[in-house]
One Martini backbone bead per residue (centre of mass of N, CA, C, O) as a GRO file, in nm:
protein
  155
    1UNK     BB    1  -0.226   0.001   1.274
    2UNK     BB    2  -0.282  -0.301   1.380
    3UNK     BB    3  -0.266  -0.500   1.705
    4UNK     BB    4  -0.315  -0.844   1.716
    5UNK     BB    5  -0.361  -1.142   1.959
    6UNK     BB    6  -0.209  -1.305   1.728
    7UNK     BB    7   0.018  -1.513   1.647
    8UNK     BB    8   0.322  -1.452   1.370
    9UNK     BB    9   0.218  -1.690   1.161
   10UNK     BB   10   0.190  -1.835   0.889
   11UNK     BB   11  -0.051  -1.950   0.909
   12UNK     BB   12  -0.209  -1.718   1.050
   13UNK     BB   13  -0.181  -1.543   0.786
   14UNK     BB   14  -0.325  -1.706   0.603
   15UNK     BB   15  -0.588  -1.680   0.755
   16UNK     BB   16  -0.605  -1.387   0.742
   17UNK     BB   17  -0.658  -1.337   0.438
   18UNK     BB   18  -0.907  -1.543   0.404
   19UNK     BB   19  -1.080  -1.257   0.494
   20UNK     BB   20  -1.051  -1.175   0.183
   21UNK     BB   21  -1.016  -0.930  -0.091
   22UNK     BB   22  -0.781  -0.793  -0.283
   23UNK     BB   23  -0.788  -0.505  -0.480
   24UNK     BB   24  -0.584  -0.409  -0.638
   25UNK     BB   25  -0.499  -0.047  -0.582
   26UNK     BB   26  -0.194   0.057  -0.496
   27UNK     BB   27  -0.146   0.161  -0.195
   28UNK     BB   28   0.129  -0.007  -0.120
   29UNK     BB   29   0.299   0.126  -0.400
   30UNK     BB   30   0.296   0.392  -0.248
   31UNK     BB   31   0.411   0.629  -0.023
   32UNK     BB   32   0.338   0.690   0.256
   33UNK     BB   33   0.291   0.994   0.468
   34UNK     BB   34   0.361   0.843   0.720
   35UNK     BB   35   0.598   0.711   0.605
   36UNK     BB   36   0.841   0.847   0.459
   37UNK     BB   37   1.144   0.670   0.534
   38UNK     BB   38   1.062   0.434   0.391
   39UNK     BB   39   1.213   0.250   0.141
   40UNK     BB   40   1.057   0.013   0.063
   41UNK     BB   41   1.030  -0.271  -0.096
   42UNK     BB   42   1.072  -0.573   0.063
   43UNK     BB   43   1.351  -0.823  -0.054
   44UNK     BB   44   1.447  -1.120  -0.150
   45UNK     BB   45   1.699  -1.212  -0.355
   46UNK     BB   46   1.539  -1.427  -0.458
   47UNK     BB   47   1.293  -1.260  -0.562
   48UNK     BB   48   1.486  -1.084  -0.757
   49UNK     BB   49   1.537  -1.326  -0.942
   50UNK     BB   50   1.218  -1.340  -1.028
   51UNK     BB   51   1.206  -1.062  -1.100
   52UNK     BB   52   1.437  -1.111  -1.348
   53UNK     BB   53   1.298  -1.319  -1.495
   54UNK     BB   54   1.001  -1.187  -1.558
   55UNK     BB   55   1.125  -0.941  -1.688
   56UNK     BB   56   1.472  -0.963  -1.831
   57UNK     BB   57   1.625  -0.868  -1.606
   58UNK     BB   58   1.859  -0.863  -1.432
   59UNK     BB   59   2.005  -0.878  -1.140
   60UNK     BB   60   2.200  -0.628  -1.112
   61UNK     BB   61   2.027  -0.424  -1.229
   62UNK     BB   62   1.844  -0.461  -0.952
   63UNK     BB   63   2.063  -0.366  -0.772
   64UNK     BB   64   2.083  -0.097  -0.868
   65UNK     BB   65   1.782  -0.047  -0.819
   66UNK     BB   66   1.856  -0.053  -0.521
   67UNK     BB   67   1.847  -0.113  -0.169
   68UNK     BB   68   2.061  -0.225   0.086
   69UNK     BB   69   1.945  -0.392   0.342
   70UNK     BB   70   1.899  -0.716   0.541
   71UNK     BB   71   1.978  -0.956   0.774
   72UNK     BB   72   1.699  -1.241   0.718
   73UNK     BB   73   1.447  -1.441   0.791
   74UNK     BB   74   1.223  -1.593   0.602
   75UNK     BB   75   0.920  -1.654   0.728
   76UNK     BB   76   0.822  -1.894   0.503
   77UNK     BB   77   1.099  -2.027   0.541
   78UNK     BB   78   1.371  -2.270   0.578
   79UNK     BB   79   1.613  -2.064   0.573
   80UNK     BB   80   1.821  -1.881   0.563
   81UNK     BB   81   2.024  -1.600   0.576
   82UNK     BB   82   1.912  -1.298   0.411
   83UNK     BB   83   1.908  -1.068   0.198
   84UNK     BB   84   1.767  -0.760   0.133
   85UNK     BB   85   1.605  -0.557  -0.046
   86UNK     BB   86   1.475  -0.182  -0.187
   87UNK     BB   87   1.205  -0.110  -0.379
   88UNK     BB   88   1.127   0.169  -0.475
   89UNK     BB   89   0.893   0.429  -0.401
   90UNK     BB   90   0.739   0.367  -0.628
   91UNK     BB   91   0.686   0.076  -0.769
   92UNK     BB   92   0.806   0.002  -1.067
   93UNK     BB   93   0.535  -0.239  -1.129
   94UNK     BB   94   0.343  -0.031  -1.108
   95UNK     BB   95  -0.003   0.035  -1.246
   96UNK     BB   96  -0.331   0.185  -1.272
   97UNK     BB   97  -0.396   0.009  -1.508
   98UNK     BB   98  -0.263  -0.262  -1.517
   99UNK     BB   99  -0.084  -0.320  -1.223
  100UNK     BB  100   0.092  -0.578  -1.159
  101UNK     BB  101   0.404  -0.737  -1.316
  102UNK     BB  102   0.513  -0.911  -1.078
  103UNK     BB  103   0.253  -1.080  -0.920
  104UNK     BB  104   0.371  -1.388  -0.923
  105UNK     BB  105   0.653  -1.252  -0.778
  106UNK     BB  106   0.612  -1.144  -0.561
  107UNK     BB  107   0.698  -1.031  -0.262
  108UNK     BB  108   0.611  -1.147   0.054
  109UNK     BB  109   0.494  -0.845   0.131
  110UNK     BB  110   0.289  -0.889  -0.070
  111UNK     BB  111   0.119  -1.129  -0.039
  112UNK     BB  112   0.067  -1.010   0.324
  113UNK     BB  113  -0.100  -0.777   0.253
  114UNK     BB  114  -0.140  -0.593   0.556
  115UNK     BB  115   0.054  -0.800   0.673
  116UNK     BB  116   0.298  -0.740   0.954
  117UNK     BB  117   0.550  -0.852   1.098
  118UNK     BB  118   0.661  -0.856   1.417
  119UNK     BB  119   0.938  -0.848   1.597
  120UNK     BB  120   0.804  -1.118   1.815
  121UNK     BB  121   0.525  -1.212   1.716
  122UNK     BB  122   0.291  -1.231   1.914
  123UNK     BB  123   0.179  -1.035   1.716
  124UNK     BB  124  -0.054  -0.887   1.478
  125UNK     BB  125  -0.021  -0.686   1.202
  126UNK     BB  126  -0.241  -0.445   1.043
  127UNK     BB  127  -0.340  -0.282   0.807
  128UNK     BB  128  -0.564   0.049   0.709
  129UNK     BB  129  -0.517   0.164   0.407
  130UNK     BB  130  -0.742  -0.025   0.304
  131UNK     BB  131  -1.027  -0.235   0.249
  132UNK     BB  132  -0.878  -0.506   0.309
  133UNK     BB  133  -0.748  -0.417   0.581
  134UNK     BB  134  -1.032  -0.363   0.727
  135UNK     BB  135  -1.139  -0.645   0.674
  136UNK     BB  136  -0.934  -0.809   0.846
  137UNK     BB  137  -0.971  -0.670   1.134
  138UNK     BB  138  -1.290  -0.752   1.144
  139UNK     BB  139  -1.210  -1.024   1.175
  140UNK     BB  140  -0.999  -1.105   1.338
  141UNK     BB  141  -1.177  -0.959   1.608
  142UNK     BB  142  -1.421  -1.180   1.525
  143UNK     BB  143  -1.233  -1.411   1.623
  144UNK     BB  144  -1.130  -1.344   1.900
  145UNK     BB  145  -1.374  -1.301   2.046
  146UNK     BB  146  -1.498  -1.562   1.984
  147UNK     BB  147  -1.275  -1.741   2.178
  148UNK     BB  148  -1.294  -1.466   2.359
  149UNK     BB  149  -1.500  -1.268   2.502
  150UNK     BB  150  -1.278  -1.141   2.731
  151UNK     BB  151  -1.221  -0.976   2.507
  152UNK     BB  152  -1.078  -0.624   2.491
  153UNK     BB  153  -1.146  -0.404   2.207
  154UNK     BB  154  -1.056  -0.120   2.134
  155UNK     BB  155  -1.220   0.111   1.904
   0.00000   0.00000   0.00000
């Protein structure tokens, strides 16, 4: 990942989503090498629901098939706290010849997939595990440039 100098707010990242276009190839749909220890797909159970509607499977059944995650509260909405359940990975919804079944309702994190908030937001996480994620990073890195030509971005 990369952590650039914009702040993790909703607007901000879809401005940068929209630097790129997802190749939908499944690389954030199974386990990194690299993050062993990930425990899955976080989905807010309000998602869980939308997943449940949308596969015909009940919504305890998929509480079943999850890991109890964090009482937190959701990016993009004005909502409560809520739980998060973990879907584990390789995600059981993506298939490489199909793709993503439940792509529709898919949750949070797979929507502003490679970006990801950082603890404190102050900074924008880009993850550069996929062609998407690296597209994002040189956009993202050539916009802030532009702003404020004296920052110094190491690469």
């Amino acid at each position: 990942s990369l952590n650039i100098p914009i702040p993790c707010t909703p607007y901000n990242v879809n401005e940068v989503l929209t630097y790129g276009t997802c190749r939908r190839c499944g690389r954030c749909c199974i386990p990194n090498p690299l993050n062993p220890n990930n425990p899955g797909v976080e989905a807010f159970e309000s998602e869980l629901r939308a997943i449940a509607q949308h596969t015909g499977l009940t919504f305890e059944t998929l509480q079943e098939q999850t890991i109890r995650g964090k009482v937190v509260a959701h990016p993009f909405e004005p909502v409560k706290l809520s739980f998060t359940r973990f879907l584990p990975l390789p995600c059981p919804y993506y298939n490489a010849n199909t793709g993503c079944r439940i792509y529709p309702v898919r949750p949070i994190v797979c929507v502003i997939h490679p970006v990801v908030f950082t603890e404190d937001n102050t900074r924008m996480s880009i993850k550069a595990l996929c062609g998407y994620g690296k597209e994002l990073i040189k956009a993202a890195l050539k916009e802030v440039k532009k702003k404020d030509p004296s920052t110094v971005i190491p690469l």
